[in-house]
C-alpha positions as a printed Julia matrix, in Angstrom:
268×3 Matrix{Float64}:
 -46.53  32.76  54.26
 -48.57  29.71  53.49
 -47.79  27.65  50.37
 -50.13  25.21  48.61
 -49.7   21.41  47.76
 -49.18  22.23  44.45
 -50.19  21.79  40.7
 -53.5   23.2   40.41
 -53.24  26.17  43.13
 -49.45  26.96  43.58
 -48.47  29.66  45.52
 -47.56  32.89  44.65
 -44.4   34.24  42.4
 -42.9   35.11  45.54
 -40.11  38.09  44.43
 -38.51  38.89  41.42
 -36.17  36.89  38.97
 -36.83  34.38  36.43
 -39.73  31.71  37.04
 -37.21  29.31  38.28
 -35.21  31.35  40.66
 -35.28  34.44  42.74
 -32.88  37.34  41.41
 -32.51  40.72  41.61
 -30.98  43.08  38.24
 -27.37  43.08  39.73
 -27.28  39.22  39.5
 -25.7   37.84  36.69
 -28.32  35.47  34.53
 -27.73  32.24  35.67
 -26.94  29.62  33.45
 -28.88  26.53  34.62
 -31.62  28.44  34.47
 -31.12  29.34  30.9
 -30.32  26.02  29.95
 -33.61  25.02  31.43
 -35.63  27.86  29.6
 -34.07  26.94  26.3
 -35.15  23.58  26.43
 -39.07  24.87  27.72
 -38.34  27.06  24.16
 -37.98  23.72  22.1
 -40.76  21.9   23.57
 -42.91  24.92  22.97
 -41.53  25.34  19.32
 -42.68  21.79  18.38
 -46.04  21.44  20.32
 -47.66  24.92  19.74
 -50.91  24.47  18.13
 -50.81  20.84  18.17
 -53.67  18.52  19.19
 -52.58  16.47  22.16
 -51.93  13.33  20.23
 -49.63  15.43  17.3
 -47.19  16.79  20.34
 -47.04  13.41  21.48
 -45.52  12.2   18.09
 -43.35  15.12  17.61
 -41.86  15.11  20.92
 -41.27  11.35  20.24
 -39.61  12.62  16.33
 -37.31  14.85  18.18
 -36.03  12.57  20.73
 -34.74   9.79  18.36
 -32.59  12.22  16.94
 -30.14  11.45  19.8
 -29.35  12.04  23.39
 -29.14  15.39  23.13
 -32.82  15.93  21.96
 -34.0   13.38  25.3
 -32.27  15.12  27.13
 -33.87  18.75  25.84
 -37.47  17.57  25.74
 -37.24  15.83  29.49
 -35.86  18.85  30.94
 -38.36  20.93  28.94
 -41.18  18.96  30.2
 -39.8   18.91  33.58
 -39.37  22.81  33.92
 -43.0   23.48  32.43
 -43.8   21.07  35.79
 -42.38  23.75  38.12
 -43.27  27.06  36.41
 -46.56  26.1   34.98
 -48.55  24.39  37.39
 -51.83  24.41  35.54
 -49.97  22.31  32.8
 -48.08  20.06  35.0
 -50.23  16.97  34.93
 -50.58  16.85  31.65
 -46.51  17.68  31.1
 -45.7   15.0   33.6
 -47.65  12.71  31.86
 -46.12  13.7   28.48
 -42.34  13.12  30.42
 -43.51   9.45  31.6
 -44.35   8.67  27.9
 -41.49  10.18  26.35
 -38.71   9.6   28.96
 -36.46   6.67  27.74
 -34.24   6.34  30.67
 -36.55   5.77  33.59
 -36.65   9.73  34.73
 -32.89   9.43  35.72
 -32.1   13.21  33.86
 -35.36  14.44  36.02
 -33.97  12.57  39.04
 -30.66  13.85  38.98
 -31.87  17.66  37.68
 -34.27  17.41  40.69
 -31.23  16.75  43.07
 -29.35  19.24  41.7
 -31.71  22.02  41.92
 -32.41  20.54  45.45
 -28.71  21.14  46.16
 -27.08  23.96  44.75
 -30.63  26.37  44.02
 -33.37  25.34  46.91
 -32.65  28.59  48.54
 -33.12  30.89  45.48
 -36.4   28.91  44.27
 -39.23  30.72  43.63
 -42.4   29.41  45.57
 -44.41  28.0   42.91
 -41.15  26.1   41.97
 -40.97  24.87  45.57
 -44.21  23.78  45.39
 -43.94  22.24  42.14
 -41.22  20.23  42.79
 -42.8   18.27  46.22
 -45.48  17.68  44.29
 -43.36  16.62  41.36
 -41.93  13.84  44.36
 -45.48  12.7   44.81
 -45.99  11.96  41.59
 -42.61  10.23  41.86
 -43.65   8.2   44.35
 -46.71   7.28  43.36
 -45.61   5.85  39.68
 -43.26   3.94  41.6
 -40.36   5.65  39.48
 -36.8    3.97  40.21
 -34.24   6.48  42.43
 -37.47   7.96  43.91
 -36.0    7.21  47.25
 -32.98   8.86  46.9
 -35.03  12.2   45.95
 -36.96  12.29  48.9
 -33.66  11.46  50.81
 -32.11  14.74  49.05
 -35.87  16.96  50.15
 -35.3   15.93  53.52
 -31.53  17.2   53.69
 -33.28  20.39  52.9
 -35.58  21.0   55.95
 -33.05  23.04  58.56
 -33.06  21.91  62.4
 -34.1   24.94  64.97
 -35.98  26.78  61.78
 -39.67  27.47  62.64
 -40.3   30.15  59.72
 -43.35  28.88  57.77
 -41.57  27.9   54.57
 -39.23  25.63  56.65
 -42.24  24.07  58.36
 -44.34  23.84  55.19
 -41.64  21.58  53.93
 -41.17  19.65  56.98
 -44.89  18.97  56.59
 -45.43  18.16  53.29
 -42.22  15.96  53.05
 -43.71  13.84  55.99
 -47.77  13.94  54.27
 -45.49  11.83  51.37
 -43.82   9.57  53.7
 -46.76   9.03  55.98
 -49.07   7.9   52.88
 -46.57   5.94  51.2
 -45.77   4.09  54.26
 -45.59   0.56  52.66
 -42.85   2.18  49.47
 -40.84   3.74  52.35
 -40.72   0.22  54.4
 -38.86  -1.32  50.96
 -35.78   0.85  51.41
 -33.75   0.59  54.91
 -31.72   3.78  53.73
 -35.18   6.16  53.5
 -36.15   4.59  56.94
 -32.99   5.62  58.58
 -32.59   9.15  57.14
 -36.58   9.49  57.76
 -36.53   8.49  61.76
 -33.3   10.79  61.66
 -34.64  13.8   60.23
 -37.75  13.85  62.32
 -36.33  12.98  65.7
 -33.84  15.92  64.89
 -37.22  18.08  64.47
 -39.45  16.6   66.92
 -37.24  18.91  69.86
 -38.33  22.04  67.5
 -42.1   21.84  67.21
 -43.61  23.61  70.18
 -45.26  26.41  71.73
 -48.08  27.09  68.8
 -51.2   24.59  68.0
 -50.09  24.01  63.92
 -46.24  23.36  65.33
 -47.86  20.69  68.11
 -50.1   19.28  65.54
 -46.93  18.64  63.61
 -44.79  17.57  66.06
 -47.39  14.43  67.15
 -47.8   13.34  63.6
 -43.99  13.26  63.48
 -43.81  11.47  67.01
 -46.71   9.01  65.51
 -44.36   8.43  62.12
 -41.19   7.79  63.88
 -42.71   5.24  66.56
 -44.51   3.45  63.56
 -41.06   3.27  61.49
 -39.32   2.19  64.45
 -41.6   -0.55  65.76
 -42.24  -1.67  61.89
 -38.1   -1.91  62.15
 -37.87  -3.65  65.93
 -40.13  -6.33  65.16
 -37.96  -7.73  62.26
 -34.73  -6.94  63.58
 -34.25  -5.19  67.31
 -33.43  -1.39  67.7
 -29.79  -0.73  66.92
 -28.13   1.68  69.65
 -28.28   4.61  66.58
 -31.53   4.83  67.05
 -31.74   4.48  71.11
 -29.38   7.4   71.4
 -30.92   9.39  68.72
 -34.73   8.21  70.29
 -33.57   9.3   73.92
 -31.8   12.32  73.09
 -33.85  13.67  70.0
 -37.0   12.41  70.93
 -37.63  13.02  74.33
 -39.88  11.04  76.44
 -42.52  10.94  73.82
 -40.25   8.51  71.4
 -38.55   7.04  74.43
 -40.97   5.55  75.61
 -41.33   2.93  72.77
 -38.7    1.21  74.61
 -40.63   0.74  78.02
 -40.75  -2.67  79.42
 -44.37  -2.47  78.44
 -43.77  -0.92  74.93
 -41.66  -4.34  74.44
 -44.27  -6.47  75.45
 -46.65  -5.29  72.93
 -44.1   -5.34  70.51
 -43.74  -9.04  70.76
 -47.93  -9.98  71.0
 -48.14  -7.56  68.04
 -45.54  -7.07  66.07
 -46.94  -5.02  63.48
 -49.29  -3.01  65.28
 -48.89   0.87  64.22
């Protein structure tokens, strides 16, 4: 199955069950689900019919009642990002206006679901949710980092079924085009060159799995130059180079690969 970057063009439902999560009629209702569609219900009750502006100021209304009502409307906001993707630029927006605590309830609802309900999402949700980490990234939103850290703990070593891969892929896209945010944080490097070496040994046989595999070759050697030049490759990543690379990544540490290394230090 092929899924879709997200927003505009999501992918299909993808089974039965709520919006949020896959379910069948023996499964009990599950309750951060309905927690989440309650708080869709509010932002719905006080936005219906208004112009864009008019939401705007209720939303805002509703919030200063308390922490309780920022914490409804961010969550409600957030949810209509993953189950409504024709809305979710304009409801991400809305949360970035309205949020008072820099996204940390997104960031830690997003790491929950991540967690405890990855498995049972339904596609669009999946879909909604990486691009939901663009966006992230993008605005520059504090604890971003740690998000992506939490989608990568997702992608499963020795699994080569397409919605497996189609994370993989997209998590990388975000990496690969955000190079200079993921250079800030020494943390996202390490789990990054980790999680890819660890897939690198995966992605064979087919053309779309050896396209992947060389831009994740191409990432890793780029993150671990950037990190040789300033400070010299720790053994961690020799071993994990030699043994989860192969001689594709290994070979960054060739006499030769050195040289070059010192003449240009910041070549990609």
């Amino acid at each position: 199955m092929e899924m879709q970057k997200g927003k505009g063009g999501a992918a299909g439902g993808g089974g039965g069950g709520g919006k949020l999560l896959l379910s069948t009629l023996l499964d009990a209702k599950d309750e951060l689900e309905e927690r989440l569609e309650r708080c869709v219900g509010i932002v719905t009750s006080l936005t219906n019919g208004l112009s864009e502006r008019e939401a705007n100021d209720a939303l805002n209304a509703h919030i200063c009642k308390g922490a309780s009502q920022h914490e409804e409307i961010c969550l409600g906001l957030f949810t209509l990002v993953l189950t409504e993707p024709t809305q979710a630029q304009k409801c991400y927006r809305d949360l970035a206006l309205v949020s008072r605590d820099g996204m940390n309830i997104v960031l830690n609802k997003i790491n929950q679901i991540l967690m405890e309900k990855y498995l049972k999402l339904q596609d669009t949700c999946r879909t909604q949710l990486v691009w939901l980490l663009r966006e992230l990234v993008k605005s520059g939103v504090l604890g971003a980092d740690g998000v992506c850290m939490t989608f990568m703990k997702q992608i499963a070593g020795g699994d080569v079924t397409a919605k497996n891969i189609w994370l993989a892929e997209n998590v990388l896209e975000i990496l690969t085009e955000q190079r200079e945010w993921v250079l800030k944080s020494s943390i996202l490097i390490a789990m990054a060159v980790y999680t890819y070496l660890r897939l690198i040994v995966d992605h064979h046989g087919t053309a779309p799995l050896q396209a992947l595999r060389q831009k994740e070759v191409d990432f890793c050697i780029s993150l671990l130059r950037e990190r040789v030049s300033r400070a010299g490759p720790s053994m961690f990543t020799l071993r994990s180079s030699s043994s989860a690379g192969g001689g594709c990544v290994a070979s960054l540490w060739s006499p030769q690969a050195r040289r070059q290394l010192v003449v240009h230090p910041h070549q990609g």
